[in-house]
N, C-alpha and C positions, 0 to 999 in steps of 0.2 A: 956619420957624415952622409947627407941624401947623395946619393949618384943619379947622374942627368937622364931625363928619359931617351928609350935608344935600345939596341941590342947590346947585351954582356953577355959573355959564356955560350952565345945561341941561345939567348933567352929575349922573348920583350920585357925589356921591364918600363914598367908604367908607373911606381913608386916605391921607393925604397925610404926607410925611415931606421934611423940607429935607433935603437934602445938600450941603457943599461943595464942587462938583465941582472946582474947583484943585486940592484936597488928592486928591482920586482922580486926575483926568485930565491936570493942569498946564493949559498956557499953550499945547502944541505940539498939543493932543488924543491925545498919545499916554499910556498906560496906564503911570503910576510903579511902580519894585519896591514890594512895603511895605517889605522890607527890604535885599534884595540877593540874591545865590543865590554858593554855593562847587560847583566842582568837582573832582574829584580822579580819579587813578587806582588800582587794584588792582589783585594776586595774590591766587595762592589762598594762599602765605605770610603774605598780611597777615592772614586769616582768625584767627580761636582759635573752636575747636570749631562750623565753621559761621559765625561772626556777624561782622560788619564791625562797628566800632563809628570812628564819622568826628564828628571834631569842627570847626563848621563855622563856630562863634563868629560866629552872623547873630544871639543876642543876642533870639531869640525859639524859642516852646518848639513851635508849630504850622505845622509847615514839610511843604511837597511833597517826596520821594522820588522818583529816578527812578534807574534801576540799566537799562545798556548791558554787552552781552557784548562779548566781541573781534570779533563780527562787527557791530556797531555795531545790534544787536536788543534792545528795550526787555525788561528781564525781571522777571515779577512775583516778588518775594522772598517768601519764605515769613508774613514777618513785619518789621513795620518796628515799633520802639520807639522814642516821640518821648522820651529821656530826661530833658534836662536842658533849658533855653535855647538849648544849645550841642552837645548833642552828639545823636546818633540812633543805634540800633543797628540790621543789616540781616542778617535772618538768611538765610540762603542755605544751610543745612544741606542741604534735599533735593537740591542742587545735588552732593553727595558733594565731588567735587574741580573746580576752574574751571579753565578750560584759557586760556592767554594775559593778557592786559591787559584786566580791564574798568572800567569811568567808572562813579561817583556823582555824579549832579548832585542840588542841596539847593535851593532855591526857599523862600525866606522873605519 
């Protein structure tokens, strides 16, 4: 319940907003997925002209990106395309060709 702008307790307060902390933090204090996270591996064969397109069916359209080289090194993709609920595209063109095994992880 907001309480009105004004002094409480010898305090200003300027905005007060409830939150359910259960629904954020649980019962353990520890921090719930909103949704869950998928991970997966690639080639530069799975690639079509550059882009990765992974579908991760977390069933939300506003998700984290994270793209790992074969030497386990975080790498910024040229471009991330939140497509659909389900799917994300990851472009990696300036990359030319990827050399080994690398991991997307998705965070919804």
């Amino acid at each position: 319940m907001a309480r009105p702008f004004g002094w409480h307790s010898g305090k200003l307060i300027c905005a007060e907003i409830e939150v359910d902390i259960l629904n954020v933090i649980g019962t353990t204090g520890a921090l719930k997925p909103l949704s869950g996270n998928s991970t997966t591996t690639f080639t530069n064969a799975t690639l079509s002209n550059g882009v990765l397109t992974v579908t991760h069916n977390l069933g939300t359209k506003y998700v984290t990106v994270q793209i790992y080289d074969n030497n386990d090194k975080l790498v910024l993709p040229d471009e991330i395309t939140l497509s659909t609920a389900n799917t994300v595209q990851v472009d990696l063109g300036s990359f030319v060709s990827i050399t080994g095994t690398w991991r997307v992880v998705i965070i919804g």
